[in-house]
C-alpha positions as CSV (number, residue, x, y, z in Angstrom):
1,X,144.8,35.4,125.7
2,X,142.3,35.3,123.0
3,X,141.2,32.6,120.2
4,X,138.9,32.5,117.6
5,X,136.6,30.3,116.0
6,X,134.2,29.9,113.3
7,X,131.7,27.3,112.0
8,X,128.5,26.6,110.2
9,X,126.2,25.2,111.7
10,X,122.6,23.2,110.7
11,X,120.0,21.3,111.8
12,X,116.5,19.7,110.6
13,X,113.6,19.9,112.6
14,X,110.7,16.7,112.0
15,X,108.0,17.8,114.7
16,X,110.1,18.5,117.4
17,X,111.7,21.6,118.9
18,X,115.9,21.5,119.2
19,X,118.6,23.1,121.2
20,X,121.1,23.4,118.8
21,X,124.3,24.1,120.9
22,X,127.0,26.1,119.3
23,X,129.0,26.7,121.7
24,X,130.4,25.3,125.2
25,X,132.7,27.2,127.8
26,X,134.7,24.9,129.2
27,X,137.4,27.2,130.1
28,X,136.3,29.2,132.9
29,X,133.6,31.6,133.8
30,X,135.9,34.6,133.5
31,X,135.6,34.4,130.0
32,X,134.3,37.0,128.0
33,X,132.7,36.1,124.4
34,X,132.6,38.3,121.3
35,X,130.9,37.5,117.6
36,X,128.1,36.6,115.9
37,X,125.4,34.2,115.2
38,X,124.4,34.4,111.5
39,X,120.9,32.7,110.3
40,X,121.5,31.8,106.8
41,X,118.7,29.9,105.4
42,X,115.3,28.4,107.2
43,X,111.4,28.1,107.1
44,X,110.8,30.6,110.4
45,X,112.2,32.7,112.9
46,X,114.5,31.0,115.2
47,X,115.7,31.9,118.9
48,X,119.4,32.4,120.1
49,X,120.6,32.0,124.1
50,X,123.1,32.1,126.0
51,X,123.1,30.4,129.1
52,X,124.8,30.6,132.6
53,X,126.2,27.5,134.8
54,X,123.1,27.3,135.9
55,X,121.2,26.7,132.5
56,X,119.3,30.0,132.9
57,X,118.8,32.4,130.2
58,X,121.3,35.3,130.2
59,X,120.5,36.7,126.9
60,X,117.6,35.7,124.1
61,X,117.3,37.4,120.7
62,X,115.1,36.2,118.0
63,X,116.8,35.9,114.6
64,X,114.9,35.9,110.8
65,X,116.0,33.9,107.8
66,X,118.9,36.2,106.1
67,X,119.6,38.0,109.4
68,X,122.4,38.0,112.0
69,X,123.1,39.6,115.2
70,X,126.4,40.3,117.5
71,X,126.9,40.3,120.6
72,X,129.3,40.0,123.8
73,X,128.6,37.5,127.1
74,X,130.4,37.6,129.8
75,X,130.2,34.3,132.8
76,X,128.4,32.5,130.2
77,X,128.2,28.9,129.8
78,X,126.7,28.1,126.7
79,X,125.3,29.8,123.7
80,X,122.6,27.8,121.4
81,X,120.1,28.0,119.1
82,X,116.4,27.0,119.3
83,X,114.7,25.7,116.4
84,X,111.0,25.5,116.8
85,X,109.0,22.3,116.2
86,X,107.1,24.2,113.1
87,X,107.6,24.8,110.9
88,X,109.5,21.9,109.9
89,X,112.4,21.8,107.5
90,X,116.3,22.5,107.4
91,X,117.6,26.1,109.3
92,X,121.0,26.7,108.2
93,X,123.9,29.5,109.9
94,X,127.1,30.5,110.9
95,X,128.8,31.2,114.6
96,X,132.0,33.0,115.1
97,X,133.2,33.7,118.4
98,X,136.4,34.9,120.0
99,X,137.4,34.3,123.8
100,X,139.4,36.6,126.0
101,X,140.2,35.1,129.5
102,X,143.2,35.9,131.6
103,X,146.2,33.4,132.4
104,X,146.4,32.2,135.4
């Protein structure tokens, strides 16, 4: 089985570094994830990761205003994006992703 899903995503950093989460696996860990994180708009380089059960980094890529990458993470738990505390402003994106996991 497979699904699909897209959305923006933004966020405005004041001082203070976020984990921007854009997506959560909550269906099992033999999933296997295929897309893209886009960076759109933003004052500085921002970091993507994906993350096992465990919260420990699988993957990390570093991502410039007006560039994207793809990718494919299997036994993942989440994948997020970290804005850095400066410089400040509005980072702006897009995440598309499509699962495959088996039916049980």
């Amino acid at each position: 089985m497979q699904d699909k899903v897209c959305s923006p995503w933004s966020a405005t950093v004041v001082a203070t570094a976020i984990d921007n989460v854009l997506y959560t696996n909550n269906i099992n860990q033999n999933v296997v994830g295929t897309g893209f994180v886009k960076y759109d708009v933003g004052p500085g380089p921002i970091t993507v990761e994906a993350l096992d059960s465990a919260g420990a980094t699988i993957d990390t890529q570093t991502l410039n205003p007006g560039t994207s990458i793809a990718f494919t993470y299997r036994r993942f738990a989440s994948i997020q994006v970290v804005l850095p505390a400066t410089p400040g402003g509005t980072y702006q994106g897009e995440f598309c992703i499509t699962t495959r996991y088996p039916l049980s």
